[in-house]
C-alpha positions as CSV (number, residue, x, y, z in Angstrom):
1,X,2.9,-17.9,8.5
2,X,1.3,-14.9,8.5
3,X,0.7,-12.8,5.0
4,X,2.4,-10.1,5.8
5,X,5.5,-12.1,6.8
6,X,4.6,-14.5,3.5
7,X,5.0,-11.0,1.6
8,X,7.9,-10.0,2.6
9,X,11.3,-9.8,1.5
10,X,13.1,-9.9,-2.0
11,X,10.5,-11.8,-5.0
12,X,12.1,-11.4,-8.3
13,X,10.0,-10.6,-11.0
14,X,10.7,-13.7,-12.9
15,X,11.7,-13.3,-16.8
16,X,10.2,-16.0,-19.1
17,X,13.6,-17.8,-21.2
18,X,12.7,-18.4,-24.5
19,X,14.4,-20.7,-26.9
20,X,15.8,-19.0,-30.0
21,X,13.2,-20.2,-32.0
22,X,10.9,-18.4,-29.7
23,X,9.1,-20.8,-28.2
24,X,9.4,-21.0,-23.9
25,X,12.2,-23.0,-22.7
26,X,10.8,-25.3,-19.8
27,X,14.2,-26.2,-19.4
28,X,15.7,-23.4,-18.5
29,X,12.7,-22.0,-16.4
30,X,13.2,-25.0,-14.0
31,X,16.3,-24.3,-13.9
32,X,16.0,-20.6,-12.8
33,X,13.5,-21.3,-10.7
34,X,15.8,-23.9,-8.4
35,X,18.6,-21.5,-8.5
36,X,16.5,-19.1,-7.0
37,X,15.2,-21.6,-4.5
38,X,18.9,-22.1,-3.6
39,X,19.8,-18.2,-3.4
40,X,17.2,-18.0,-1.1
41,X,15.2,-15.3,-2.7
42,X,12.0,-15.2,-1.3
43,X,9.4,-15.4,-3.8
44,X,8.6,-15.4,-7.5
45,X,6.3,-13.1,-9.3
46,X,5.4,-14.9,-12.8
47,X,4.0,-13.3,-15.7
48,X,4.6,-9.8,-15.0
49,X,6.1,-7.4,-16.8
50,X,9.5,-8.9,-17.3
51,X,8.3,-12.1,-18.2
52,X,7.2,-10.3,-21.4
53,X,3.2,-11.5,-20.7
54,X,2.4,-8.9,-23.0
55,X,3.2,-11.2,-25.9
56,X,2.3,-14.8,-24.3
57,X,-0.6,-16.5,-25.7
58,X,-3.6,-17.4,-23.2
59,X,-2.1,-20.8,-23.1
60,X,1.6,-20.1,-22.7
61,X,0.8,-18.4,-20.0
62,X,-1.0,-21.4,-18.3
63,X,1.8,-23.2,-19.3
64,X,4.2,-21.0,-17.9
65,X,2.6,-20.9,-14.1
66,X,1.6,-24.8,-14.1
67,X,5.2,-25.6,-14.8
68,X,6.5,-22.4,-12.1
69,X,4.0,-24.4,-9.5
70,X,5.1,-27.5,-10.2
71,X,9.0,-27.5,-9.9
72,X,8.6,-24.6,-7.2
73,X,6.1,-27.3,-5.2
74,X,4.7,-25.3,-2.1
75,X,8.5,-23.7,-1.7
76,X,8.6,-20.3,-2.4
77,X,5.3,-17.8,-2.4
78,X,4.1,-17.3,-5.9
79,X,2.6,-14.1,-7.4
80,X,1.2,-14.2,-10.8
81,X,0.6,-11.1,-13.2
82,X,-3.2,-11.1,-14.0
83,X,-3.5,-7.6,-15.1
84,X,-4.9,-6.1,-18.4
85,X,-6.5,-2.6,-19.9
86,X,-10.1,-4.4,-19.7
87,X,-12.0,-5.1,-16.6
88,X,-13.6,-8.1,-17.7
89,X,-10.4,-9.7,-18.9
90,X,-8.4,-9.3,-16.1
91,X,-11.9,-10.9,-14.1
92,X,-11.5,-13.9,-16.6
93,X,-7.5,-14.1,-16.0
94,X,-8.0,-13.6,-12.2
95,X,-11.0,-16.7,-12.0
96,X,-8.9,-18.8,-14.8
97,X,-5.8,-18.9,-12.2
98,X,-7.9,-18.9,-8.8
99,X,-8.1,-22.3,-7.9
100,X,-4.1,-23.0,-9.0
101,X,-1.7,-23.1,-5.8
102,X,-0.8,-19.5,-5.8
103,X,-0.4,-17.1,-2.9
104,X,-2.0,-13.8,-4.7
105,X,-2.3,-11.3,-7.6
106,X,-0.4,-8.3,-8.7
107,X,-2.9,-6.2,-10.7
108,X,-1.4,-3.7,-13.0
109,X,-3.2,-0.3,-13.7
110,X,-5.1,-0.1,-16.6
111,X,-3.0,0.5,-19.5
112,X,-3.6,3.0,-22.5
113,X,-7.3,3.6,-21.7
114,X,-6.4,6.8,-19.2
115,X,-9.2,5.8,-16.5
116,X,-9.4,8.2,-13.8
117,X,-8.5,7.5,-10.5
118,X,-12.6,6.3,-9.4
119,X,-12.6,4.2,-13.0
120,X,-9.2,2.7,-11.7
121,X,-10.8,2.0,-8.0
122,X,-14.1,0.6,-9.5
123,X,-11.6,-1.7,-11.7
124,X,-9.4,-3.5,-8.4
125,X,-12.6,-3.7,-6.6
126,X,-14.3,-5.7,-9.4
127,X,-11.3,-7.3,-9.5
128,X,-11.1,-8.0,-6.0
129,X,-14.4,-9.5,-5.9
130,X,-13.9,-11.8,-8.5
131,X,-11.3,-13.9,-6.3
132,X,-10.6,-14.8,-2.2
133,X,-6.9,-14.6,-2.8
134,X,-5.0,-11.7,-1.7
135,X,-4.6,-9.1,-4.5
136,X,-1.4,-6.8,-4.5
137,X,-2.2,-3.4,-6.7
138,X,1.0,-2.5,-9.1
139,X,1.4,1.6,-9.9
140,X,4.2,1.6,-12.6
141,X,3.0,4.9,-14.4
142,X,6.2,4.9,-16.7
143,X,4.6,2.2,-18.7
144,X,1.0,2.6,-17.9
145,X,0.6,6.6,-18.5
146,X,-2.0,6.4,-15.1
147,X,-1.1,6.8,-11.9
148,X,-2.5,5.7,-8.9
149,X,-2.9,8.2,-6.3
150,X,-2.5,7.6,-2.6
151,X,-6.1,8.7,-1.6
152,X,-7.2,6.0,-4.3
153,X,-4.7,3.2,-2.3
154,X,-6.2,4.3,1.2
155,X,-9.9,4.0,0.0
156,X,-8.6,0.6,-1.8
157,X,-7.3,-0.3,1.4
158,X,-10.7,-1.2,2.9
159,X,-10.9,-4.0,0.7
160,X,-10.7,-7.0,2.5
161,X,-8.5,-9.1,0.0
162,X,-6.7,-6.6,-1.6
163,X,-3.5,-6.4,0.8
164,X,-0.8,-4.5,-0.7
165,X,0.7,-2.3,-3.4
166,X,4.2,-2.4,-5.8
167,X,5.2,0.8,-6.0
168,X,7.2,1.9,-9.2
169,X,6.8,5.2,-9.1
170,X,10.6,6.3,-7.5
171,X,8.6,8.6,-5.6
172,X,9.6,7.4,-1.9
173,X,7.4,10.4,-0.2
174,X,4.5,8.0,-0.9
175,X,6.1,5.3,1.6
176,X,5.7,7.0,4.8
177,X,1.9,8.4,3.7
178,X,0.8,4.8,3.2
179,X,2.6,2.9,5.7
180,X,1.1,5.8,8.2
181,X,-2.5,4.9,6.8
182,X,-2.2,1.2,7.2
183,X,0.5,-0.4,8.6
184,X,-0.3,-3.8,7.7
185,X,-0.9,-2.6,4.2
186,X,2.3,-4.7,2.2
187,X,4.1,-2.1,0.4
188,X,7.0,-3.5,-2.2
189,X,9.0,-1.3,-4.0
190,X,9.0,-1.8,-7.6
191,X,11.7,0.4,-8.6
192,X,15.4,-1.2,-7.4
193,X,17.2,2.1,-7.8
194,X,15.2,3.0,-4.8
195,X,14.3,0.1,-3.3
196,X,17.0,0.3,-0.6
197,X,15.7,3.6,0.5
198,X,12.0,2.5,0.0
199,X,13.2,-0.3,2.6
200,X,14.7,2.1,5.1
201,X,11.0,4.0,5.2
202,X,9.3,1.3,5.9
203,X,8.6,-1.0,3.4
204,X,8.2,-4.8,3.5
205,X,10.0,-6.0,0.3
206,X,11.5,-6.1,-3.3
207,X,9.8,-7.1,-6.8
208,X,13.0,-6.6,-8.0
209,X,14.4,-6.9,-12.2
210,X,17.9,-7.1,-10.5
211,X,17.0,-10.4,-8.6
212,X,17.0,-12.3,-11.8
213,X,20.3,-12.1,-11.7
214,X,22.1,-11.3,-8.8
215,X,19.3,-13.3,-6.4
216,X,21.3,-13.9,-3.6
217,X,22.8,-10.1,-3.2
218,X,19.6,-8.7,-3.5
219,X,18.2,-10.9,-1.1
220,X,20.7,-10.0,1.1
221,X,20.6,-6.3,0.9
222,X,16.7,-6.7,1.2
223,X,17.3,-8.6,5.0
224,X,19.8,-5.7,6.1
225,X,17.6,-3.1,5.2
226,X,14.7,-4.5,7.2
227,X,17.2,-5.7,10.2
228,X,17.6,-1.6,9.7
229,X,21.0,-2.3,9.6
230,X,21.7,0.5,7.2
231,X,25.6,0.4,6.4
232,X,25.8,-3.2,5.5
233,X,22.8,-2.6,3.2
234,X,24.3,0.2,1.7
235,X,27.4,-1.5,1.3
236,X,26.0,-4.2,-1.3
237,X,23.5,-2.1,-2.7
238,X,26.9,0.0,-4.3
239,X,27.7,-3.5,-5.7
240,X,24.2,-3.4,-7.4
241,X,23.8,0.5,-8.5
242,X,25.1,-0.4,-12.0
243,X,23.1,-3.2,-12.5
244,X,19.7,-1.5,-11.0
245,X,20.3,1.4,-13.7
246,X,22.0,-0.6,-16.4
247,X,19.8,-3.2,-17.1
248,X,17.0,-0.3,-18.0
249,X,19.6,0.8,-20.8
250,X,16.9,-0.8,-22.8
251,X,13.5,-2.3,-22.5
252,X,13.0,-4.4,-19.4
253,X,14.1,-8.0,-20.0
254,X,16.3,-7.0,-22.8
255,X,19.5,-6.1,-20.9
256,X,18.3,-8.7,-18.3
257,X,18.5,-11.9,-20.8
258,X,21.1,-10.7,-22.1
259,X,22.6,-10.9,-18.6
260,X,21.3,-14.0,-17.7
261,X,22.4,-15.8,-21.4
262,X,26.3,-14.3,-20.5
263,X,26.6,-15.5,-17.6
264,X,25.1,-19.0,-18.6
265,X,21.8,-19.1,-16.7
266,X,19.6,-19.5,-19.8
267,X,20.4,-20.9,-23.3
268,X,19.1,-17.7,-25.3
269,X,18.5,-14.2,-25.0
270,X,15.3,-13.9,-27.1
271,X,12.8,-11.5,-26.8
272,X,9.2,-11.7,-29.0
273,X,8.7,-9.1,-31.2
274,X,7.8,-5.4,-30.8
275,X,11.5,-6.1,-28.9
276,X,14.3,-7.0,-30.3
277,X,17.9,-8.4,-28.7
278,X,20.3,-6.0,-27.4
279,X,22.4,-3.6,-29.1
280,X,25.9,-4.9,-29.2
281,X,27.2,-1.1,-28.3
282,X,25.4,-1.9,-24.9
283,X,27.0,-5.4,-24.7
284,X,30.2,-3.6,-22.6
285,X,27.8,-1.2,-20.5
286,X,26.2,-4.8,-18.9
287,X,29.3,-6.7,-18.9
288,X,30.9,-3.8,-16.6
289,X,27.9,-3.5,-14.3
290,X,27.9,-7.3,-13.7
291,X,31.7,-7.2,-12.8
292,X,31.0,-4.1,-10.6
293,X,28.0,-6.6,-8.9
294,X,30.8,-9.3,-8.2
């Protein structure tokens, strides 16, 4: 199989399920990870943002992916999260998880430091070198404050290994700019309000928040808008609007555990401190989206 057809499609950005005494539930992360086997979604990003990395320890996280590569055995592509504010941790990440049976990177921007965009290109491409898989840059500025521009994509382009970008931006006017730069450049969308329009300009897949919990819907929506068959796309994606705006009510994975804990996918909603579990006046906001998803 070719990359670009291994990095294509709808990959949900898989959350981590936590027990409620906080530790990780193994448990119910096998569990997930065969439904979504089963839905046919086609590929898991681990330890990114909604997996709440931020607050796994070094060796939860190895935990986390050993355990995602064993039940998931060669089935699905895997992505893991290996991004950080410092250079040289994100090069000790990337070389830690190299030799595991993983099909590439997504590299967040540098968080909170501000680097401007050459201190952001020198960053992937020290990144870059420091592995043979296939890096994927992420640009999600809402969290990150920095912003990756689409001159500093095109001149990242001519790095061999790094093959693609997650765009979270909303800004779909980037689409046509870098598919018209490099058409074999992988571009996902990262942002699922979009993502059906970000399809429909040519892009080559989800990372999707709203794949945790409607897998098979999204995965669907995702092979309509690629077939370019625009109606039927748009036809479940009005199932999904709620959910794609809802489940942002608060901090990506609240809403989303909360979600997945209703409908009796995990055993707990739990979230590590700095965030906290949903406010019950948003209990009905989810519950109404998730009926509208049905």
């Amino acid at each position: 199989m070719s990359l670009k057809a291994r990095f294509q499609g709808s990959f949900v950005a898989l959350i981590t399920p936590m027990l409620n005494n906080g530790e990780v539930d193994f448990d119910s992360l096998t569990n997930l990870i065969e439904w979504h086997i089963a839905s046919k979604t086609d590929g898991l990003v681990i330890l990114g943002t909604t997996a709440e990395s931020a607050t796994l320890n070094e060796a939860e996280k190895v935990q986390v992916l050993t355990h995602s590569i064993d039940v998931n055995n060669g089935r699905l592509p895997i992505i893991v999260g290996n991004g950080s504010n410092s250079t040289a941790a994100t090069i000790e990440t990337t070389q830690k998880y190299d030799h595991l049976e993983i099909d590439g990177f997504l590299t967040v921007t540098p968080y909170y430091n501000k680097p401007s965009q050459r201190g952001m290109i020198q960053h992937f491409k020290a990144i870059a070198e420091a592995s043979s898989k296939p890096i994927i840059l992420y640009n999600v500025p809402g969290r990150t404050n920095v912003d990756l521009s689409n001159e500093s994509v095109m001149e990242l382009m001519a790095v061999e290994n790094i093959v693609g970008i997650k765009d979270a931006t909303g800004d779909l006017s980037r689409v046509r700019v870098l598919k018209q730069a490099n058409p074999d450049f992988i571009l996902f969308s990262g942002d699922d309000v979009t993502s059906k329009d970000f399809l429909h300009l040519g892009g080559d897949g989800v990372i999707s928040v709203t794949a945790n919990i409607r897998p098979g819907q999204l995965r669907e929506m995702v092979q309509y808008a690629l077939a370019g068959e625009q109606q039927n796309a748009n036809d479940i994606d009005k199932k999904l609007v709620a959910l794609h705006n809802d489940l942002f009510i608060e901090p990506n994975p609240v809403p989303v555990k909360w979600a997945l804990m209703l409908e009796n996918k995990i055993s707990s909603d739990f979230v590590r401190l700095p965030l906290v579990t949903m406010e019950p006046n948003h209990h009905n906001v989810i519950k109404q989206a998730l009926e509208q998803s049905k």
